[in-house]
N, C-alpha and C positions, 0 to 999 in steps of 0.2 A: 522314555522321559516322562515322570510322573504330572502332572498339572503345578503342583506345591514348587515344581523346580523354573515357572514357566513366571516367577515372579511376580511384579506390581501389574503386569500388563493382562490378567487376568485373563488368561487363555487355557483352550482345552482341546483336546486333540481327539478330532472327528473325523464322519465320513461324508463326504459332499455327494448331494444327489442331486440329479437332471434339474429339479423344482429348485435349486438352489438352499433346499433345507437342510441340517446337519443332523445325520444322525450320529447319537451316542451309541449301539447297539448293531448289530448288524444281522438281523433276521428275516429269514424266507418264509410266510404268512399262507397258512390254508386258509378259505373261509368259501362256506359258512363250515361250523363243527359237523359233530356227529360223526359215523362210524369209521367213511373212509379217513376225514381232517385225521384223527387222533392216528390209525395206521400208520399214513404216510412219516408222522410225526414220531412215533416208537421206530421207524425203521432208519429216517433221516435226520444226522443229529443238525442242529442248526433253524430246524422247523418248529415254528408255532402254531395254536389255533387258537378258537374260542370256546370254552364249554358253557353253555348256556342254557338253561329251558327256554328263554323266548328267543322260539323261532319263528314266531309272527303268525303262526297257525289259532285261529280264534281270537287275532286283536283287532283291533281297529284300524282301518285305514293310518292315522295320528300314530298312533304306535309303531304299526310296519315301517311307518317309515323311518319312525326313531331308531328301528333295528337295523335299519339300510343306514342310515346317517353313522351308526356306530358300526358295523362292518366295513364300512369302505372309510371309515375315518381311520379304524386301526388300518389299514391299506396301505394310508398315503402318510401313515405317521413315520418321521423321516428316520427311526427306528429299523423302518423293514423297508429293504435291500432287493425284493422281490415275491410277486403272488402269485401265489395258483387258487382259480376262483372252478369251482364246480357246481354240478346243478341235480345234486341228490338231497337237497333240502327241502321239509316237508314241507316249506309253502313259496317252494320254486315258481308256481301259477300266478300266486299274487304278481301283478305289476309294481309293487314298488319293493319285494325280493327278487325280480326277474334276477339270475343269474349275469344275463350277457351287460344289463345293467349295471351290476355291482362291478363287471370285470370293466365296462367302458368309464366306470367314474374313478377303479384304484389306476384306469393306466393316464386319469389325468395327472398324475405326479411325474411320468416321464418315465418310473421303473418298468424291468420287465411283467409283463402279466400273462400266466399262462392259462387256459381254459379247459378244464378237464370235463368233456361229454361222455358221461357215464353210458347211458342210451347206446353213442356210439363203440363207445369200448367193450361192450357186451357184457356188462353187470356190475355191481361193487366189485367183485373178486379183483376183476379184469383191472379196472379203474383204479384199485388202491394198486395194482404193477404199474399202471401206466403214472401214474403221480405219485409213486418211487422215483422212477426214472426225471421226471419235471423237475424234484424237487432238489434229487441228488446235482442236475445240471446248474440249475437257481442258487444254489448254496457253494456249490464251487463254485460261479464267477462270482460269487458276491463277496470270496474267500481273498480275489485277488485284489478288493479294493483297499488302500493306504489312508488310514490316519494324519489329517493334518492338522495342523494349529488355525483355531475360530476362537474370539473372541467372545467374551458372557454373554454379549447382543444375540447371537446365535441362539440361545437356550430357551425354550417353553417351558416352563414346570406348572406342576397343580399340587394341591396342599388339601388336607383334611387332617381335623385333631378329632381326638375321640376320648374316652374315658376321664374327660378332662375332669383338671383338679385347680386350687388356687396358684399352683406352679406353672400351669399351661397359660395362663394370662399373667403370670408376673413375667417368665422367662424364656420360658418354650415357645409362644407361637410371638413375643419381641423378637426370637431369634430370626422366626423365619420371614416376619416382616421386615429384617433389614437384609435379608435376601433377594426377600421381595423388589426393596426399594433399588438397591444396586443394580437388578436385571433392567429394570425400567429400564432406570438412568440410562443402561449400556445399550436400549437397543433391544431386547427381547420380550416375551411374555409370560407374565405370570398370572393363573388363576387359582380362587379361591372359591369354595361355595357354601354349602348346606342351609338352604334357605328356613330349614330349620332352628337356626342356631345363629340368625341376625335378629330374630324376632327379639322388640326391646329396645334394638342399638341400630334398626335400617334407618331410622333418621340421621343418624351421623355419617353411616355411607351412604345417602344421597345427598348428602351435602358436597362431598368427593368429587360427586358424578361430574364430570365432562358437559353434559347439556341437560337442559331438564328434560328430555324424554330419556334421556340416562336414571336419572332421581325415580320416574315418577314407575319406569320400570322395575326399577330395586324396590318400591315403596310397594308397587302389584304385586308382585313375586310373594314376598310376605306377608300380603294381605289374602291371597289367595290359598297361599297353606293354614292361614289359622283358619279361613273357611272351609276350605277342604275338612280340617280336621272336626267341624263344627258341627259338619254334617253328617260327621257317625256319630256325633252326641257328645263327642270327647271336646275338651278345651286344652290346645298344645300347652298351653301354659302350665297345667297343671299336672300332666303324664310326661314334661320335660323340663328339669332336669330328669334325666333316668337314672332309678337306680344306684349305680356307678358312680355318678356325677357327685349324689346326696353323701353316699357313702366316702368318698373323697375330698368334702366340704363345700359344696356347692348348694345353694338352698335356692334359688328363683331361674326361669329362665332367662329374666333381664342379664343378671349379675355373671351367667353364662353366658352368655352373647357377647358381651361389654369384652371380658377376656378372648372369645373367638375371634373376632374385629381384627384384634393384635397382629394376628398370622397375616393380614391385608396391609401391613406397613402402611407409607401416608401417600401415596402416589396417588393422582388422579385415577379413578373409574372410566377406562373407556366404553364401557359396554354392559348390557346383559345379557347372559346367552343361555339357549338352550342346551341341553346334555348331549353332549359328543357336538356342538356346532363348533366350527371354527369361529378362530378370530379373525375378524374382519383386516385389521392390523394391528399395530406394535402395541405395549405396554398393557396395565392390569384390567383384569376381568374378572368382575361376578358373576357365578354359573348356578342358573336356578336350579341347584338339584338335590338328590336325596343324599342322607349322613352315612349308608352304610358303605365298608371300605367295599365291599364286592361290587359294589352298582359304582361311585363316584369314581374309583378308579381307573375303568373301563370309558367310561364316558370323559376322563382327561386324556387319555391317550389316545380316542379318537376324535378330539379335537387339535392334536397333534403334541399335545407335552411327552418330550422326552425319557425325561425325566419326574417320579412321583414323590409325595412326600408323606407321611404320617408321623404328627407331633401327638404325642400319646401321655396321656396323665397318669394317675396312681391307683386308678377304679377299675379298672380294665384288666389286669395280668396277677390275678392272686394266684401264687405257688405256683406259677409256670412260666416257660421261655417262650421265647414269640418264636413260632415255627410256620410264619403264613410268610411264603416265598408272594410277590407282586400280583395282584389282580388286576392288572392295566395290560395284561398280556405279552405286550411289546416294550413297554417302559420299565425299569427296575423301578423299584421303590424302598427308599432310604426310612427306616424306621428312627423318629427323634425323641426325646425325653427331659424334662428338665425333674424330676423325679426323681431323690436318692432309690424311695425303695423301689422302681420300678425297675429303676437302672440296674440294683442289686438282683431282683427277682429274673431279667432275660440275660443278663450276662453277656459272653459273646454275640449276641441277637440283636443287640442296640447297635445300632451303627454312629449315634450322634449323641452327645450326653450335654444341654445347658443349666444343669445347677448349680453349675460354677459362680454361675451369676448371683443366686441365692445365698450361695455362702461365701460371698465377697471372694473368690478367688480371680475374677474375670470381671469385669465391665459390658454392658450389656453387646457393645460394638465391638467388643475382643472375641466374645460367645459367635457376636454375628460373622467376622470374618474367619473365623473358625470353620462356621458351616459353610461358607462360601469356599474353601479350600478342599474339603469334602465333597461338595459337591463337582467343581473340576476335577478332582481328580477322579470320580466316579464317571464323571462324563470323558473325561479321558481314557476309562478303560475299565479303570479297579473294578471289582466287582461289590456290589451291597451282601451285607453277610446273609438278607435273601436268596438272594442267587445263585449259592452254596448247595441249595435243595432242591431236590426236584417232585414236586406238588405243588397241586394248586384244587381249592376250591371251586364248584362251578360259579357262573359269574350270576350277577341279574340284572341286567340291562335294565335305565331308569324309565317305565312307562308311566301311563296318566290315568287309561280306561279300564274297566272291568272286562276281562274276557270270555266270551260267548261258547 
């Protein structure tokens, strides 16, 4: 039974975990990467990891831990079904990588966690047989669990647009804020971020905000990136729009933002968070974090969305198809467009198309329950024509410090 046949009552058919979260997906998780993660993963299908360079070896205390916040957040994201946590990670010693760590924070979600001692096992060699066998166990019962009917309340998503163009704020990121709006409504959460790309327009979502340490948060967040940026000499204002952006008709960062917004529908602000923190609770969230899809998308899925989203302009995809399967690891992630020629240029690779809206074919809430339909039914099962592939880029986890 597809989602689209499950009617008005906007439901989508999951898998219920111990923590009472729903996953869409049903994956058994190595972590941290590196040589055995990737083994066990080429021999067992069903198996994920993380590819990364930071694995917390010369960062900062601040950092480590943002590596540990995003390992055990992909952990307990209701995605994955089961972990195997090992301790051949090159900064296993750190106290906020300690392995036994990571393994006592993913089994606060209630799934199984299993702990692979290399040490004990008598080497990598030994270790990637012994977590074959973990991971073959972990993947068949997690084979057994059944799909049931959860309502949109259920769903976390996260949202980032890119290459945007004057389409991605007339059509494309309205679409996904009335996705937005409806998850509220029902009960679930949604996040947006790139603190890059409010500059201009965070006065209007702090007005949003829930309380004024809500506002006055959104208002630090981007006051602290165009300082950031200030201090290598650069002004974000002026090296953003990029590129892309210019070449696709965008000329100011404000007039870029003002369209970015869009994808935040008009719900209250409950929060600002850090990259990979969870939500405190229900409805929307601004997440301080960086615009590129390899770092943002990692950091939504371990804060536990599902589900990921990328609303994509017309600056971004000259003479090629989109061939990047999901960087959130554990999340699929739905490629969107309001963009004829973009739409024309990935072809089968698009999974959502709202131009419609543009050329009077659709109404802007016909475009949006459109993608809402999509989306159940992708959380019901379907696959995103990412999913199709098998690659992936390595990731880069969002950090703050200089590495020593």
């Amino acid at each position: 039974m597809s989602a689209s046949q499950v009617g008005p009552s906007r439901e989508f058919l999951g898998f219920l975990r111990p923590d009472e979260t729903v996953g869409i997906r049903n994956y058994v998780l190595v972590i941290p990467g590196g040589f055995i993660s990737a083994k066990i993963c080429e021999c067992v299908n069903g198996v994920e990891t993380i590819v990364t360079p930071n694995t917390g070896a010369g960062m900062t205390s601040r950092d480590r831990a943002t590596v540990a916040r995003t390992l055990t957040g992909l952990a307990r994201n209701p995605n994955v079904a089961g972990v195997i946590v090992h301790n051949a990670g090159p900064s296993a010693g750190y106290p906020e990588l300690n392995p036994l760590s990571l393994a006592e924070e993913a089994a606060k979600s209630g799934k199984p966690v299993e702990f692979l001692d290399v040490v004990k096992a008598g080497g990598q060699l030994e270790a990637i047989a012994q977590g074959v066998k973990m991971a073959r166990r972990l993947v068949y019962e997690a084979s057994k669990a059944r799909r049931e009917p959860f309502g949109l309340g259920k769903l976390t998503v996260g949202v980032k647009c890119g290459a945007s163009d004057p389409t991605s704020g007339i059509a494309g990121n309205p679409a996904v804020g009335y996705l937005f709006d409806r998850i509220v409504e029902a009960g679930g959460v949604a996040m947006f971020g790139e603190t890059t790309e409010i500059i201009g327009a965070e006065h209007i979502l702090a007005r949003r905000a829930a309380t004024p340490a809500v506002a006055e948060a959104i208002l630090e967040a981007a006051r602290r990136t165009e300082e950031r940026a200030l201090a290598t000499g650069e002004d974000i204002r002026t090296v953003n729009p990029v590129p892309a952006n210019i070449a696709a008709g965008i000329s100011t960062l404000e007039e870029k933002s003002l369209g970015a917004i869009h994808k935040a529908g008009h719900a209250v602000i409950q929060g600002c968070l850090q990259y990979a923190e969870r939500p405190a609770g229900k409805g929307l969230y601004f997440v301080d974090n960086w615009m590129h899809p390899s770092s943002i998308f990692p950091g939504y899925a371990a804060a536990g969305a599902q589900l990921t989203m990328f609303q994509l302009g017309g600056g971004g995809t000259p003479a090629r198809d989109i061939l990047d399967p999901s960087p959130a690891v554990v999340a699929p992630l739905l490629w969107l467009s309001a963009n004829p020629a973009t739409r024309e240029r990935c072809g089968f690779s698009l999974d959502y198309y709202s131009g419609t809206v543009i050329e009077g074919k659709e109404t802007p809430e016909e475009a949006g329950e459109r993608l809402i339909s999509l989306v159940l039914e992708t959380a019901s099962g379907t696959w995103t024509r990412g999913e199709t592939l098998r690659y992936s880029d390595p990731l880069e986890v969002y950090t703050l410090d200089p590495v020593f």
